[in-house]
Rosetta silent file (secondary structure, phi, psi, omega in degrees, C-alpha in Angstrom):
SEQUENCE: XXXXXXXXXXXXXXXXXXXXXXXXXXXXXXXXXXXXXXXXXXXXXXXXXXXXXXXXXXXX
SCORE:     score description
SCORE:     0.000 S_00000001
   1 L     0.000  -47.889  175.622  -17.429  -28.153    8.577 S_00000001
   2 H   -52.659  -61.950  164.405  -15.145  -31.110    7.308 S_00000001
   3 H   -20.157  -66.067 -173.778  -16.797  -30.683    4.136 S_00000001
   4 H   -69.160  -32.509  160.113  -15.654  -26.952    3.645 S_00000001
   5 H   -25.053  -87.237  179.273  -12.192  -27.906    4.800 S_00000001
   6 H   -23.020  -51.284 -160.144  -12.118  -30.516    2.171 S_00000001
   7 H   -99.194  -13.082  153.964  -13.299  -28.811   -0.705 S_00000001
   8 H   -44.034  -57.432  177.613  -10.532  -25.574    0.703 S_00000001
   9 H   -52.483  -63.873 -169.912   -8.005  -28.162    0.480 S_00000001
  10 H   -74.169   25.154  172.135   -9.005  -28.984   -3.493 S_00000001
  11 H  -115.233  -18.487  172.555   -9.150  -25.437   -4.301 S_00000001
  12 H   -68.836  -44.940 -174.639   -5.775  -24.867   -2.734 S_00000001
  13 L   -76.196    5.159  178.591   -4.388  -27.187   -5.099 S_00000001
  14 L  -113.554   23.081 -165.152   -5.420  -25.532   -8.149 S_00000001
  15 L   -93.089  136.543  177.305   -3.967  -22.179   -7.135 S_00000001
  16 L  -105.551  125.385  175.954   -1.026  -21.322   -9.374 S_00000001
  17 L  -115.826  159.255 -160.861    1.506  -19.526   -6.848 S_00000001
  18 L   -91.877  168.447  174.282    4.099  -17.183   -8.175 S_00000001
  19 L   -94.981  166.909  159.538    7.730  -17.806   -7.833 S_00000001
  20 H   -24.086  -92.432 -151.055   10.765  -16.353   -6.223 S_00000001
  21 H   -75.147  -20.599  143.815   11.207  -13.873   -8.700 S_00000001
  22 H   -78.158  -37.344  165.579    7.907  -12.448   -9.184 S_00000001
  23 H   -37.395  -32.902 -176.930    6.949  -12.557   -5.554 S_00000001
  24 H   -97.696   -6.761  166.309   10.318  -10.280   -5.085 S_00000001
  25 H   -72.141  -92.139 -152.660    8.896   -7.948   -8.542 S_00000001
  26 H   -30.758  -75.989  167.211    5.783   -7.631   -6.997 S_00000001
  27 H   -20.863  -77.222 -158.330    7.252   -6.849   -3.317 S_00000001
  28 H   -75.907  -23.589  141.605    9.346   -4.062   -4.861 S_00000001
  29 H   -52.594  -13.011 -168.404    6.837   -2.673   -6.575 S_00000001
  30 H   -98.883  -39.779 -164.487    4.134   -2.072   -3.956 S_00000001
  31 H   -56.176  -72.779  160.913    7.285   -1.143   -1.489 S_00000001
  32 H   -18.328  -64.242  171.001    7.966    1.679   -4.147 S_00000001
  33 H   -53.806  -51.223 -169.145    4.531    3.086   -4.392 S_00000001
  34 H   -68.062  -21.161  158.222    4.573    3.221   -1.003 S_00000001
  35 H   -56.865  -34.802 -175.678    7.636    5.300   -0.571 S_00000001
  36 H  -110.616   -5.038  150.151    6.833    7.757   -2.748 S_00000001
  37 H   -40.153  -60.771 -140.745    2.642    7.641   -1.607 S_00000001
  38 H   -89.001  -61.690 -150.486    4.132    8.729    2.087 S_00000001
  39 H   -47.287  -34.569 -171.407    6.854   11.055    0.634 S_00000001
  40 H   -96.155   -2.807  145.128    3.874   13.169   -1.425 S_00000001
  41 H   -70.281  -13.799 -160.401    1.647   12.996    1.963 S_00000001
  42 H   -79.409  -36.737  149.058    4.209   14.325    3.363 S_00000001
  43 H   -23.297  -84.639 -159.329    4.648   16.835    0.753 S_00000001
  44 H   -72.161  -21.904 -164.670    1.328   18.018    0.162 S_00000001
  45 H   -89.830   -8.005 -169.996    0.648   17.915    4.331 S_00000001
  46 H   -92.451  -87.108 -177.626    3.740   20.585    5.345 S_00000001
  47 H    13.899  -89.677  157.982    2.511   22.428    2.034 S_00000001
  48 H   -13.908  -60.031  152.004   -0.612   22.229    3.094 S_00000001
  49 H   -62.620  -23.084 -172.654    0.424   23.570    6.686 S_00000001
  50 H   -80.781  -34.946 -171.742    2.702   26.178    5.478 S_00000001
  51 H   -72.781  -23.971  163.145   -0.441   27.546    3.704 S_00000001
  52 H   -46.611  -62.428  173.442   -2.091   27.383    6.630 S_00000001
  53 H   -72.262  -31.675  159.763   -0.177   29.181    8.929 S_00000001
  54 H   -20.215  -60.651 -169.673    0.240   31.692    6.212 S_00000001
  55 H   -83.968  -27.521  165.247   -2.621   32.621    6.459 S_00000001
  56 H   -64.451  -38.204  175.092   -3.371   32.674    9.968 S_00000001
  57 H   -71.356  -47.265  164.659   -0.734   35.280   10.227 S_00000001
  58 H   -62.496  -33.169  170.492   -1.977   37.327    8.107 S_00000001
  59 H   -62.381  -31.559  176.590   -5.431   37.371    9.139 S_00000001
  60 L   -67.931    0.000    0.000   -3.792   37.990   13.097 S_00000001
């Protein structure tokens, strides 16, 4: 177990970590997809419902 610690630890150090300003690109980019990901479920599910009910009335 110490072992795999150990050899975590030297693999941690060879990790290049991004900076401030791509870590806050990156952030604003996923947060973006994800805004407009929900806004087109959201879309496609009343859509998707309108066509539904649509149809149910007419078949009633």
């Amino acid at each position: 177990m110490i072992k795999f610690f150990s050899e975590s630890l030297r693999e941690l150090r060879h990790v290049v970590w991004p900076t401030y300003t791509e870590t806050r690109k990156y952030f604003l980019i996923v947060l973006t997809v994800l805004v407009l990901f929900g806004v087109y479920l959201f879309v496609a599910s009343s859509l998707f419902s309108e066509i539904i009910f649509s149809v149910k009335d007419i078949v009633s």
